[in-house]
C-alpha positions in Angstrom: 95.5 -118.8 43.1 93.6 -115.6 42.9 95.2 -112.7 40.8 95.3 -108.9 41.4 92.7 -108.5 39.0 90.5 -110.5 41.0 90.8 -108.9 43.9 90.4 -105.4 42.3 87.2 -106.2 40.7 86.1 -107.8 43.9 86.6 -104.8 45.9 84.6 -102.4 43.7 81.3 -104.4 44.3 78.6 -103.5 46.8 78.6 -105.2 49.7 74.6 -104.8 49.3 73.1 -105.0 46.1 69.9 -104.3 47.0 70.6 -101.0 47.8 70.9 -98.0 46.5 73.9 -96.3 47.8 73.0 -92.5 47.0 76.0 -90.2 46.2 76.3 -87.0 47.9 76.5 -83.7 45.8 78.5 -81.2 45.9 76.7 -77.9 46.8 73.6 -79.4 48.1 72.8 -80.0 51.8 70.0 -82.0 53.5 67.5 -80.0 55.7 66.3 -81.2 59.2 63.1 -83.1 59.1 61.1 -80.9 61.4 57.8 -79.7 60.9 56.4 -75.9 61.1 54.2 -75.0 64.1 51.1 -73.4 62.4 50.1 -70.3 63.8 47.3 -70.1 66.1 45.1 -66.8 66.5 41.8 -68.7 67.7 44.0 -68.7 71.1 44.4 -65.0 71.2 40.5 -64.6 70.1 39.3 -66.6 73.6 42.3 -64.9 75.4 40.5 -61.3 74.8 36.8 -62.4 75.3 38.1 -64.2 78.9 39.5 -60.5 79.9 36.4 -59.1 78.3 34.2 -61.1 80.3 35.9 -61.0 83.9 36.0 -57.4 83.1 32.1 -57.2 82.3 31.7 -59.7 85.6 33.6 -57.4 88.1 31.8 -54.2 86.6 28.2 -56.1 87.2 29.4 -56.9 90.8 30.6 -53.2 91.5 27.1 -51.8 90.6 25.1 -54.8 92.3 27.3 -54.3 95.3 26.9 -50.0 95.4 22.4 -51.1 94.9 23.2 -53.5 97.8 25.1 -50.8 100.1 22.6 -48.3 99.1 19.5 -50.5 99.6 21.0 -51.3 103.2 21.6 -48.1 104.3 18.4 -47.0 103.2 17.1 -49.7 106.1 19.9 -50.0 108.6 22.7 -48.2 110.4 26.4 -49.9 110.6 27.9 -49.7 114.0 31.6 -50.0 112.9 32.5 -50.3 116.9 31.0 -53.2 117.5 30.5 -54.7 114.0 26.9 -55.3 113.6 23.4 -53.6 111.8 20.7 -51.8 113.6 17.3 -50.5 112.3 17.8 -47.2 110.7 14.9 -46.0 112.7 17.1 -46.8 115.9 19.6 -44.2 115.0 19.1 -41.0 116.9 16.3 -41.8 118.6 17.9 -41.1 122.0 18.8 -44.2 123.2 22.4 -45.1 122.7 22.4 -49.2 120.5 25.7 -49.1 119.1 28.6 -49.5 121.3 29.9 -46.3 122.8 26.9 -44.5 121.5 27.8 -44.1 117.6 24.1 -44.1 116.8 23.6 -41.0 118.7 26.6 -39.3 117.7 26.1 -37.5 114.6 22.4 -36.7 114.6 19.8 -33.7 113.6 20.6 -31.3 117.0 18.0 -27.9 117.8 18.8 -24.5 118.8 16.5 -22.0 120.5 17.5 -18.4 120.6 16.5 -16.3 123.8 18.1 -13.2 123.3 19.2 -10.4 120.2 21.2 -10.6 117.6 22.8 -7.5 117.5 22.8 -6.6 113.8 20.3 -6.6 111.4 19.9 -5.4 108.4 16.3 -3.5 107.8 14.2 -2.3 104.2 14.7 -3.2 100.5 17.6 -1.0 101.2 19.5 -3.7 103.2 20.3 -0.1 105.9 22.8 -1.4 108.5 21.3 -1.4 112.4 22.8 -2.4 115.6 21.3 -3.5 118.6 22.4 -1.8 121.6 21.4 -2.5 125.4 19.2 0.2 126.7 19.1 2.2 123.5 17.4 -0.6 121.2 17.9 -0.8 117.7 20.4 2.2 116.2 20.8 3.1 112.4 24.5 3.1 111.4 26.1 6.2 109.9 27.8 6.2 106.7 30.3 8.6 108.5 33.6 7.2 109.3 33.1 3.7 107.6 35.1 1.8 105.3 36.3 -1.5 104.5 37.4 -2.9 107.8 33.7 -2.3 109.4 31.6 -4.1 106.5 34.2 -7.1 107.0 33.7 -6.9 110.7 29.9 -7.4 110.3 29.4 -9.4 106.9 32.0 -12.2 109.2 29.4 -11.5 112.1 26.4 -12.4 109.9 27.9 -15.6 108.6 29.8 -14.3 105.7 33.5 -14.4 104.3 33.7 -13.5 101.0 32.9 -10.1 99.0 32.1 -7.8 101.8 30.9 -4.3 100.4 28.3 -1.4 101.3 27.1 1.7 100.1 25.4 4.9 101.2 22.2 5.8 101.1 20.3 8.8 102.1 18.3 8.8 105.5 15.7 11.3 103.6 14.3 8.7 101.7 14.0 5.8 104.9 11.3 5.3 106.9 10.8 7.2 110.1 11.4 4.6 112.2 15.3 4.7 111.0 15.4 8.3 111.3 14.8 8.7 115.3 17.8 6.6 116.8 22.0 6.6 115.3 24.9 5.3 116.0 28.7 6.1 114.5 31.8 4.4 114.6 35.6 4.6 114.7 37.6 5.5 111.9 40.1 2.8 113.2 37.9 -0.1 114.4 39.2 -2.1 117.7 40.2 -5.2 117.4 36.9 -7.2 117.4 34.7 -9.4 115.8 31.4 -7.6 117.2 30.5 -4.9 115.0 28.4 -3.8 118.2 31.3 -3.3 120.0 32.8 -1.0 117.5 29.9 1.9 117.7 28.7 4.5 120.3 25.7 6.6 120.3 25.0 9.8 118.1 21.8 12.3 117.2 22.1 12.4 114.1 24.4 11.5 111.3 26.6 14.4 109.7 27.1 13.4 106.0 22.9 13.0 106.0 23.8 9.3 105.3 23.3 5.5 106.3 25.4 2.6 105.7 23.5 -0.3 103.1 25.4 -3.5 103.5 25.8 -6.1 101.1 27.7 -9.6 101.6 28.8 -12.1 99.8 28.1 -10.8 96.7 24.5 -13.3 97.0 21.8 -13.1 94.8 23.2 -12.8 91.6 22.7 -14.9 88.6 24.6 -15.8 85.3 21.4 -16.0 83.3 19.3 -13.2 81.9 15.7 -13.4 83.0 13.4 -15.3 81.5 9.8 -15.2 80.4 7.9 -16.4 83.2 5.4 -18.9 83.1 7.2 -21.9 81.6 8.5 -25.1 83.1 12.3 -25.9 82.6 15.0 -23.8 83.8 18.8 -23.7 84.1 21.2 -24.0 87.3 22.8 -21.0 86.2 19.4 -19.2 86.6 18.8 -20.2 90.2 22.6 -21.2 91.1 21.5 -21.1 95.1 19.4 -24.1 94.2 20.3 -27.6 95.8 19.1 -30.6 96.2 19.4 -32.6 99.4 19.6 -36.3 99.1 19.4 -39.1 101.7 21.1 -42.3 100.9 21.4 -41.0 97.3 18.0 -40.6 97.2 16.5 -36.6 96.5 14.4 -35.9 99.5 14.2 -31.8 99.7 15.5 -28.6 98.2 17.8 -26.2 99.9 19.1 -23.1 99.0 22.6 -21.7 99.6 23.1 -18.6 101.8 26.6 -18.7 102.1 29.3 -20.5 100.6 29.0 -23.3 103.7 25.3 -23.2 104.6 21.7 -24.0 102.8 18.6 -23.3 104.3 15.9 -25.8 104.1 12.5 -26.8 105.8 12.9 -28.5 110.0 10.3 -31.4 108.1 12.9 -32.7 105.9 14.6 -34.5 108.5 11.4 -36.0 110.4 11.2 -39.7 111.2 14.3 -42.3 110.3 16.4 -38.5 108.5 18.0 -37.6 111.4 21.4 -39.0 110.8 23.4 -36.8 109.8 26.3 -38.9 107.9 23.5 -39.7 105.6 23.1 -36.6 104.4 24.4 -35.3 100.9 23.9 -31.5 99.2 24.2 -31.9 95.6 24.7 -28.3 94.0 25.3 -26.6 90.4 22.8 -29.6 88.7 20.3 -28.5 86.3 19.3 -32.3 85.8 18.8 -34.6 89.4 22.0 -36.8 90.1 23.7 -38.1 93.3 27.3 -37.6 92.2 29.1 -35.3 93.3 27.7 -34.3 96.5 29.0 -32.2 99.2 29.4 -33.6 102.9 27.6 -32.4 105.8 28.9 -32.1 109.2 26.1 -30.5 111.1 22.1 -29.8 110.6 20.3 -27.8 113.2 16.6 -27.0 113.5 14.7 -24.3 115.1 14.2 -25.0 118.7 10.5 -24.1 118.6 9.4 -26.3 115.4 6.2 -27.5 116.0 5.7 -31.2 113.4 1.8 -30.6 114.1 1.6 -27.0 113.5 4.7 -26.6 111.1 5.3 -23.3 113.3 9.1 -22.4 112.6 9.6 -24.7 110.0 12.9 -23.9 109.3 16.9 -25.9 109.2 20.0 -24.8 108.5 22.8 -27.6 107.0 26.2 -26.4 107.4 28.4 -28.3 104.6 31.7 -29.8 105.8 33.7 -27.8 103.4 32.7 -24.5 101.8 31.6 -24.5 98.2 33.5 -22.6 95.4 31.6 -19.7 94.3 30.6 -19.7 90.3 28.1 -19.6 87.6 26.1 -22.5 88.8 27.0 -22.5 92.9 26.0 -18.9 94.4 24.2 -18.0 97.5 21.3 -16.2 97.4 20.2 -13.3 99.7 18.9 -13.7 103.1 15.8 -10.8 103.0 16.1 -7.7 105.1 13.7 -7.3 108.1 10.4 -5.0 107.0 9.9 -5.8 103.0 6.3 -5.4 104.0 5.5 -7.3 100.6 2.0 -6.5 98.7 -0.6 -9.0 97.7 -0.1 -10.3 94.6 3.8 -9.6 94.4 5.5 -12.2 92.1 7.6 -15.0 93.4 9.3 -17.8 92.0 9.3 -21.1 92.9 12.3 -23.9 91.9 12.6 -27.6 92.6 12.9 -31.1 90.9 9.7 -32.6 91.0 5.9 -33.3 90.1 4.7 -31.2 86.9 1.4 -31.6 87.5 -0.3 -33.6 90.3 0.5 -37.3 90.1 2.3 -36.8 86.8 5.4 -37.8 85.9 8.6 -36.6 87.8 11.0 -34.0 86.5 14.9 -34.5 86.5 14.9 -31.2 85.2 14.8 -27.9 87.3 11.8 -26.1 87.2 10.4 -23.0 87.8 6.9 -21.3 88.1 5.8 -18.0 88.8 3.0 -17.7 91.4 1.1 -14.6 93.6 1.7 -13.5 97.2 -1.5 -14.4 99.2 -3.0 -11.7 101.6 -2.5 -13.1 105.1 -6.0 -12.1 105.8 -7.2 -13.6 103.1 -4.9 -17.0 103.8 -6.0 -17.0 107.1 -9.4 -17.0 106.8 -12.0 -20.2 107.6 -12.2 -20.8 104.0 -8.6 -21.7 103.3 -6.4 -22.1 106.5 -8.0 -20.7 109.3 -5.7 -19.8 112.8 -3.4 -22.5 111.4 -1.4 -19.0 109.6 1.0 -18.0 112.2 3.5 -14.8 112.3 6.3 -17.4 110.8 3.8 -17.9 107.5 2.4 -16.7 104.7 1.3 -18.3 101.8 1.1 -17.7 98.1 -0.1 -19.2 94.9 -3.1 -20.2 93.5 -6.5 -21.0 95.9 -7.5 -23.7 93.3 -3.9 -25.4 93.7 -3.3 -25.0 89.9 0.6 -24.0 90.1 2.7 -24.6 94.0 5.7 -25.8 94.7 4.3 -28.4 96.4 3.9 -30.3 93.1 8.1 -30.3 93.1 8.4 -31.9 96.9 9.2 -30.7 100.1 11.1 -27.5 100.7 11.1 -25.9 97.2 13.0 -22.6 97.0 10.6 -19.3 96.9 12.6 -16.2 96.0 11.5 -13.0 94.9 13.0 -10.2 92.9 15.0 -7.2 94.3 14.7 -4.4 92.0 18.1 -3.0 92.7 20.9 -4.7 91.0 18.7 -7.9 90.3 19.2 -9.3 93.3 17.3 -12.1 94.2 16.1 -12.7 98.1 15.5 -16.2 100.1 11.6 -15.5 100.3 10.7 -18.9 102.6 10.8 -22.3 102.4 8.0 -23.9 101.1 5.6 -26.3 103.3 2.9 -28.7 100.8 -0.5 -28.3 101.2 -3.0 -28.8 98.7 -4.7 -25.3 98.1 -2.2 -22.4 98.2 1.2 -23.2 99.3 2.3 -22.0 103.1 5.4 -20.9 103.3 7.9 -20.2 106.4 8.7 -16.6 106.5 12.4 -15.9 106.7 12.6 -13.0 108.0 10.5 -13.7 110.9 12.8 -15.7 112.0 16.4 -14.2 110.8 17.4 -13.6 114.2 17.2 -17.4 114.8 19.5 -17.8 111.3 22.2 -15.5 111.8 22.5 -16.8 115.8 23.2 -20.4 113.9 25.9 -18.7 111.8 27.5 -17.3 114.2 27.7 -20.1 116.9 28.5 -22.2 114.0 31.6 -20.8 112.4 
């Protein structure tokens, strides 16, 4: 028979002596048995060089996709209508290929003038004169004009901003503006033809002629410079521009107005007739294609002759005007009658050749070269009866400095002694001796017609 002390004893003893039965602590706690995740910035290194090269990926593809645009366009024209390519060369060629005509839509268009423009403006001293039926040209007294007047006619000629005139003493003009006058109302009618605004007079009381200026043209934020060198500055020739192609520079052009350049009819021969193609890049001193201004019409002179280069003349109106500033400014269209001398300096400007077959300039340039007697020009030495009444040439005989080193339709301007204004001389035509140049104001009548039908 087992006792009590039996029992006790027995009840003490592990069940399991092979085990250690562990004790738990007061104070102490077990932890969880799981492990720490290690940090891992190798993920965030290939994270940033994926996004760095999708990035790099998409930029390659946006410039191989605007060299693949650009290199088709410079071939073919889209018809969006009917969704398909043509040959650039098919585009305004007269025959409608696109559906609904699109590729004969917006396209180089002429004009011929056959009658008068009825204002002019006549010597160095830009003197006002009207045309009138049966009375012929009339010299406009200063008598009785003011503001209202110059805006009247500056808007007639093409112009919007800056109207202004002066006086200037009919003692000093030519005879020929002393024979024939013309006043007008103190109050001028409501009209936009300054012609209609006048009426026939002997002579002027005050002893004085009206001198027009628009636009405030021809003046440059530069100070002259030493003539003879090579690189200029946009701000010295701000009417220069260069007209581009498909992105591509093709001529020069100058401003006359804050919405229209003047520019050779050649420029737009063969597959440049399209006129959606067309870009004027102003206020550059160094070649670029950003930033170019639309175009929404060109027009050449009705009687440009490709195998004479007779009239070789265009005018680009720009789809919206320019604003006027250091480096944009139009320059001025010359009056009629300069009568210029042999040997006057002119200026030439354009991106181009330095020297022939050189390396091309991104720069604007500039050289200064001589006025060419016509009778000297003309002669069978140099150009023979190829000088017409729309030419004249200047440079050198030898070739040494022309604009025709600097491409097609350089800008020629000479210097206008009062206020340092600079005039639109012509527009330069290549030829390898002296350059030939159109001669603007043979043909003014033509250029202020296009203004005005144009507004």
């Amino acid at each position: 028979m087992r006792t009590d002390t039996q029992i006790a004893a027995e009840s003490t003893r592990p069940l399991n002596p092979g085990r250690t039965q562990v004790v738990a602590q007061p104070g102490r706690h077990r932890k969880a048995m799981t492990a720490e995740k290690p940090q891992k910035p190798a993920n965030r290194k290939r994270i940033l060089i994926t996004v760095l090269v999708v990035v790099v990926v998409l930029a390659i593809l946006a410039v191989a996709g605007y060299f693949v645009k650009q290199l088709i366009d410079s071939k073919y024209f889209f018809c969006s209508r009917s969704m398909k390519f043509i040959p650039l060369e098919k585009a305004c060629d007269g025959t409608p290929d696109c559906s609904g005509g699109q590729d004969e839509i917006t396209c180089v268009s002429s004009l011929t003038t056959n009658t008068t423009f009825p204002v002019r403006l006549a010597s160095s001293s830009n003197v006002l004169q009207v045309f009138r039926a049966g009375s012929g040209w009339r010299t406009v007294c200063a008598d009785d004009w003011g503001l209202q007047h110059a805006e009247i006619t500056c808007k007639q000629l093409g112009y919007t901003e800056n109207p202004g005139s002066s006086k200037v003493d009919i003692r000093t003009l030519p005879s020929s503006f002393k024979t024939s006058f013309c006043g007008v109302r103190s109050t001028p009618p409501q009209t936009s033809a300054i012609q209609l605004a006048v009426f026939d007079r002997q002579s002027c009381p005050s002893g004085k002629a009206v001198s027009l200026t628009c636009s405030g043209c021809g003046l440059r934020a530069g100070q002259d410079r030493i003539v003879g060198g090579t690189d200029t500055t946009i701000e010295d020739w701000p009417w220069q521009v260069s007209l581009q192609q498909s992105g591509q520079h093709t001529c020069g052009g100058s401003l006359v107005s804050s919405r229209w350049v003047v520019t050779a009819a050649h420029c737009f021969s063969g597959n440049k007739k399209e006129v959606s193609r067309w870009k004027v890049v102003t206020g550059r001193t160094y070649m670029g294609s950003l930033g170019g201004s639309s175009v929404d019409k060109i027009i050449l002179n009705g009687d440009y002759s490709s195998t004479r280069n007779d009239y070789d003349i265009a005018m680009m109106r720009l789809t919206h005007p320019i604003s006027v500033g250091d480096t944009r400014r139009p320059i001025c269209l010359p009056p009629l009658g300069l009568n210029l001398k042999a040997g006057t300096p002119l200026v030439v400007t354009g991106w181009g050749y330095q020297e022939e077959k050189g390396k091309v300039s991104s720069r604007l340039q500039k050289a200064s070269v001589p006025l060419i007697d016509k009778s000297t020009c003309s002669s069978p030495m140099i150009y023979g009866s190829a000088i017409t009444g729309r030419m004249l040439c200047a440079g050198y005989q030898e070739g040494q400095v022309d604009a025709c080193q600097w491409g097609s339709a350089g800008v020629h301007v000479w210097s206008m002694a009062a206020g340092g204004r600079r005039e639109l001389g012509s527009r330069v035509r290549p030829q390898r001796q002296a350059g030939v140049y159109c001669k603007v104001d043979a043909v003014l009548n033509w250029i202020y017609t296009v203004m005005e039908k144009n507004p």
